[in-house]
C-alpha positions as protocol buffer text, in pm:
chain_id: "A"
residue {
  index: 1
  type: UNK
  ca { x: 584 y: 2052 z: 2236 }
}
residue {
  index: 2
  type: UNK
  ca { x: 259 y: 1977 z: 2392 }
}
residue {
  index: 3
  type: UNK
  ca { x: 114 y: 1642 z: 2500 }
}
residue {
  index: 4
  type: UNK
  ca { x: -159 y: 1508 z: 2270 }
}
residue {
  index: 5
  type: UNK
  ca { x: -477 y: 1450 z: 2440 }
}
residue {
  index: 6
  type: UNK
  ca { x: -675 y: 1133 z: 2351 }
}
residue {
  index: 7
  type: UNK
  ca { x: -919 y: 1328 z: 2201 }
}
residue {
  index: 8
  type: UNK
  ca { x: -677 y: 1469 z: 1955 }
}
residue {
  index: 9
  type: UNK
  ca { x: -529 y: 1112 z: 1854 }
}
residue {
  index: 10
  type: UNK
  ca { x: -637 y: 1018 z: 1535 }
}
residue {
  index: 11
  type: UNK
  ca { x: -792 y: 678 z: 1596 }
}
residue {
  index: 12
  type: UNK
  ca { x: -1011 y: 794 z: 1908 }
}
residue {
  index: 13
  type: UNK
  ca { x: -1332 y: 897 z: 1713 }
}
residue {
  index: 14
  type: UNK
  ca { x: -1484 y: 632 z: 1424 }
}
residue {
  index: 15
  type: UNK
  ca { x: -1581 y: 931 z: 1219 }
}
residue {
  index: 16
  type: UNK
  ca { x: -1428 y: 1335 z: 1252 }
}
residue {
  index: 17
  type: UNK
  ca { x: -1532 y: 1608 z: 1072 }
}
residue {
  index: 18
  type: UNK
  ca { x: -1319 y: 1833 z: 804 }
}
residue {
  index: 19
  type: UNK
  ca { x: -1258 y: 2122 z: 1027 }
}
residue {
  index: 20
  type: UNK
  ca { x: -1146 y: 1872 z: 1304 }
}
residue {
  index: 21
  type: UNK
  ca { x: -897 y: 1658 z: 1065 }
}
residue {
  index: 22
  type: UNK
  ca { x: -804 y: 2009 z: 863 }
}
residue {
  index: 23
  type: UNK
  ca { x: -618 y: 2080 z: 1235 }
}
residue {
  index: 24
  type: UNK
  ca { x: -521 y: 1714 z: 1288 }
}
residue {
  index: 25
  type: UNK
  ca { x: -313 y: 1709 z: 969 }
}
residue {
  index: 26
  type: UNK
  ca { x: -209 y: 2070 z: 991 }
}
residue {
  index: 27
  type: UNK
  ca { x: -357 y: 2189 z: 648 }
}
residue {
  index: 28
  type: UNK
  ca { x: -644 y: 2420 z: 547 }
}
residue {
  index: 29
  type: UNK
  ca { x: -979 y: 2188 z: 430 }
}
residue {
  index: 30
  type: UNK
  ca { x: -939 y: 2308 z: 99 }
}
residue {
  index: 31
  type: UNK
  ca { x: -622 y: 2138 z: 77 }
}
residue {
  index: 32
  type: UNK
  ca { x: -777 y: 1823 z: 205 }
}
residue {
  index: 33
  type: UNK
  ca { x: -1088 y: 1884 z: -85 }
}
residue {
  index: 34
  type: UNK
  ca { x: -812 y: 1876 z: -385 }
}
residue {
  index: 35
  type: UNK
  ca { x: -625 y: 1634 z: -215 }
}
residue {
  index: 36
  type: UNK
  ca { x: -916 y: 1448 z: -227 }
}
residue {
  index: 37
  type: UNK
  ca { x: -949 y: 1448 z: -620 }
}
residue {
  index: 38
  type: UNK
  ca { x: -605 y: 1392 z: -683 }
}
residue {
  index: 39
  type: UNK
  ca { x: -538 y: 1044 z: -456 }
}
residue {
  index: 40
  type: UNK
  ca { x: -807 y: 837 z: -507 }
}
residue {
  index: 41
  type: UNK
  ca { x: -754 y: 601 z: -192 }
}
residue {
  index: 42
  type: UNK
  ca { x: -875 y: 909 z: 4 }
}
residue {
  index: 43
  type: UNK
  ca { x: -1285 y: 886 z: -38 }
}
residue {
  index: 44
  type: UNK
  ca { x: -1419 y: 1053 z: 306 }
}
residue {
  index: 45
  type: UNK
  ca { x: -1791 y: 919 z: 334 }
}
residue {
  index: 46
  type: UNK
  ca { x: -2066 y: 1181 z: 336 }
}
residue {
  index: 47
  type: UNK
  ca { x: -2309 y: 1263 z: 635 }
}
residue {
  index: 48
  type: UNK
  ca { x: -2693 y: 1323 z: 547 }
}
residue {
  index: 49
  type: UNK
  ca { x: -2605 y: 1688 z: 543 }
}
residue {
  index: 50
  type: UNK
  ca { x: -2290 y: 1613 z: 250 }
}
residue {
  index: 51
  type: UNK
  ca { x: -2029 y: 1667 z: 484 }
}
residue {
  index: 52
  type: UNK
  ca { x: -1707 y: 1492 z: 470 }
}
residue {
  index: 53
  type: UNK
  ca { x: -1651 y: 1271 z: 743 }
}
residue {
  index: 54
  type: UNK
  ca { x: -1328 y: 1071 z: 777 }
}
residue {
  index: 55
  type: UNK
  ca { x: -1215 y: 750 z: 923 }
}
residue {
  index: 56
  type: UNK
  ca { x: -894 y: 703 z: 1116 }
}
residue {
  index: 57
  type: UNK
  ca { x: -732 y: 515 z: 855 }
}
residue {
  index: 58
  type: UNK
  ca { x: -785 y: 811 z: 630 }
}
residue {
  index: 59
  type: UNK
  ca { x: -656 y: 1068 z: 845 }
}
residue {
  index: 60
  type: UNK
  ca { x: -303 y: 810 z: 877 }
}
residue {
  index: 61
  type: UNK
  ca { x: -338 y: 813 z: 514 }
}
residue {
  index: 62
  type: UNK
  ca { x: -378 y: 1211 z: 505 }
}
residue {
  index: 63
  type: UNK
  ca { x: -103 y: 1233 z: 762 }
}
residue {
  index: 64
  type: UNK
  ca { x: 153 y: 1016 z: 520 }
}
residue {
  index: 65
  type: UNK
  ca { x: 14 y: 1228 z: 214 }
}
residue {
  index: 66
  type: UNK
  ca { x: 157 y: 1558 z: 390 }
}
residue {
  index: 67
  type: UNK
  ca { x: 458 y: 1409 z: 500 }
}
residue {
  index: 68
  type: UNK
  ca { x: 554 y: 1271 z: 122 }
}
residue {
  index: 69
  type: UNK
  ca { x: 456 y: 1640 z: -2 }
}
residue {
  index: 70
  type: UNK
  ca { x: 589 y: 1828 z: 266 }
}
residue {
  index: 71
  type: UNK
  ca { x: 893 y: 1731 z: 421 }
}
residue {
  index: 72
  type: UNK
  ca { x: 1021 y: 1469 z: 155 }
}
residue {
  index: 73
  type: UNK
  ca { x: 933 y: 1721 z: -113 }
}
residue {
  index: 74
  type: UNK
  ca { x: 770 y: 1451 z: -347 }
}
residue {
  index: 75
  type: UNK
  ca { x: 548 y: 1597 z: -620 }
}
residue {
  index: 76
  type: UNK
  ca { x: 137 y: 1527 z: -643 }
}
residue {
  index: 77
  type: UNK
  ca { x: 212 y: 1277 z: -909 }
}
residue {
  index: 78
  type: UNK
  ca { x: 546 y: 1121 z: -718 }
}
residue {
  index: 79
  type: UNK
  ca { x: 369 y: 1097 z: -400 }
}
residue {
  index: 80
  type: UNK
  ca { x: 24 y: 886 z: -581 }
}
residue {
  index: 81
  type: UNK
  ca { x: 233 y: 685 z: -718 }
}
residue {
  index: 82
  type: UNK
  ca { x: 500 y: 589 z: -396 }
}
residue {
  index: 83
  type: UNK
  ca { x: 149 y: 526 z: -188 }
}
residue {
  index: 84
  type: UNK
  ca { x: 29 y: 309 z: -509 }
}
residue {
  index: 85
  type: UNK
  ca { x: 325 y: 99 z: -457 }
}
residue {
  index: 86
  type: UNK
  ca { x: 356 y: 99 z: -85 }
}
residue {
  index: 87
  type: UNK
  ca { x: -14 y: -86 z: -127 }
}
residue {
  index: 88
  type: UNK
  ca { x: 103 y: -353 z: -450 }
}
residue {
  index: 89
  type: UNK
  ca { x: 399 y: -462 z: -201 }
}
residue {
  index: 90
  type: UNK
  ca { x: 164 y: -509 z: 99 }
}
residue {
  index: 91
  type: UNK
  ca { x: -118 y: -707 z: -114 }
}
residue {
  index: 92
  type: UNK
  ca { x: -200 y: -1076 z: 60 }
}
residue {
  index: 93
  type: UNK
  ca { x: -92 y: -1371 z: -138 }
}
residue {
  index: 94
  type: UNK
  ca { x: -367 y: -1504 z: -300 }
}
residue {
  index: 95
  type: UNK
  ca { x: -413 y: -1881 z: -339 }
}
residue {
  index: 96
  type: UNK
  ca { x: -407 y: -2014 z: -700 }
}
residue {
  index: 97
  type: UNK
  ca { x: -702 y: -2179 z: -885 }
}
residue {
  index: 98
  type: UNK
  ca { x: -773 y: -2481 z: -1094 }
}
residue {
  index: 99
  type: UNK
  ca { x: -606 y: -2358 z: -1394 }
}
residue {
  index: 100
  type: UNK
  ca { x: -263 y: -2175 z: -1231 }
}
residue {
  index: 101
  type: UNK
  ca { x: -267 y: -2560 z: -1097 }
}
residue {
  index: 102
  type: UNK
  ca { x: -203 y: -2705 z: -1408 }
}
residue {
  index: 103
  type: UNK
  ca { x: 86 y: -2453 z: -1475 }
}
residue {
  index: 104
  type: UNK
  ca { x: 229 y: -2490 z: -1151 }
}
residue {
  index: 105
  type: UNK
  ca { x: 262 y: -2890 z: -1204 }
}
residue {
  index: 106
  type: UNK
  ca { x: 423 y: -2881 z: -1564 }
}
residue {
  index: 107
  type: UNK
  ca { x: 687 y: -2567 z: -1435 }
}
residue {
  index: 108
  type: UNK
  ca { x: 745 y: -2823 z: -1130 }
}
residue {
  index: 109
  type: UNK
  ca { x: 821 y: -3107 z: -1376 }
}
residue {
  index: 110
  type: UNK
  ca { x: 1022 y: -2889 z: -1603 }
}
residue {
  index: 111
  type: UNK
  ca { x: 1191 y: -2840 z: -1311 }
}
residue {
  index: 112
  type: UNK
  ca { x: 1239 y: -3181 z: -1183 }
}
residue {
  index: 113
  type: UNK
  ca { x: 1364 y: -3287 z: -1516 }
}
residue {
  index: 114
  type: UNK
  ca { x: 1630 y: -2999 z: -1534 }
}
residue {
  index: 115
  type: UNK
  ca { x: 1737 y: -3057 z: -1156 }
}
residue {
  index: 116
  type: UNK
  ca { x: 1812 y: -3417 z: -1335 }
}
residue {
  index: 117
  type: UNK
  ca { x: 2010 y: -3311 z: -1619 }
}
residue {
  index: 118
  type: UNK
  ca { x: 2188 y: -3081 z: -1389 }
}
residue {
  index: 119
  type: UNK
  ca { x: 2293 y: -3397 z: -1184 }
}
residue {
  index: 120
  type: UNK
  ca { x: 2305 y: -3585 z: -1479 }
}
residue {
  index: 121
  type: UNK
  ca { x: 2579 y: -3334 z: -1595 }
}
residue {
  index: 122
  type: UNK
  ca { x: 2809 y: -3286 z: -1330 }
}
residue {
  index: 123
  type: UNK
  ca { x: 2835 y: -3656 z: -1275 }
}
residue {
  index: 124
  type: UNK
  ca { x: 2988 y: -3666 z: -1637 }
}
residue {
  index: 125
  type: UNK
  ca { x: 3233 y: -3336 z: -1540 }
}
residue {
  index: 126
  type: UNK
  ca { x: 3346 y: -3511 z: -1235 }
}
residue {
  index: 127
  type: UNK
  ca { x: 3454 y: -3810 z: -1416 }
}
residue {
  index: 128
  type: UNK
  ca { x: 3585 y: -3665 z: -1716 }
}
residue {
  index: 129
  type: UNK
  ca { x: 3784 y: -3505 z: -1449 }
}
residue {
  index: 130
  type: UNK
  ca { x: 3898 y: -3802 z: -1263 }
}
């Protein structure tokens, strides 16, 4: 196994050409083409001549795309949707506005008042008990 040269790594360029990431990822750039129309979190951007030109987190992405395909034998369909997920469970909480406010307060009292009953209720077990 050879030693991968820093020019080789996949986040040592900003942009690489098709041909280059074709031999990164290990597939022909035909593959990476229909791959292209098939997971839709993998848009290259286009030079002024139309070529593809790909970012490092898209050649990570490519990289994960073979590996679902090839050695975990996931269909086209089984791998867009395992990446879909992978993304919904790594999604930033996002802070809640006026109006999920005024939920949140009357599910906190609903709360509160069953946290009371609750109390209220054991109280009476334990001294029916006793």
């Amino acid at each position: 196994m050879s030693p991968v040269r820093a020019e080789t790594a996949p986040d040592s360029k900003l942009y690489r050409p098709i041909s280059e990431v074709s031999e990164l990822v290990g597939v022909r750039p035909h593959v990476l083409r229909y791959w292209e129309t098939q997971f839709s979190m993998v848009r290259p951007r286009k030079n002024r001549a139309g070529n593809r030109m790909y970012r490092p987190d898209e050649i990570t992405l490519l990289l994960r795309i073979k590996e679902l395909l090839y050695q975990r034998r996931f269909t086209i369909a089984g791998a867009r949707r395992h990446l879909l997920d992978e993304r919904k469970d790594h999604t930033p909480q996002v802070e809640i506005g006026f109006g999920d406010a005024a939920k949140k307060l009357v599910l906190h009292e609903v709360k509160t008042e069953l946290k009371q009953l609750l109390g209220r209720l054991r109280e009476r077990a334990t001294s029916l008990r006793g």
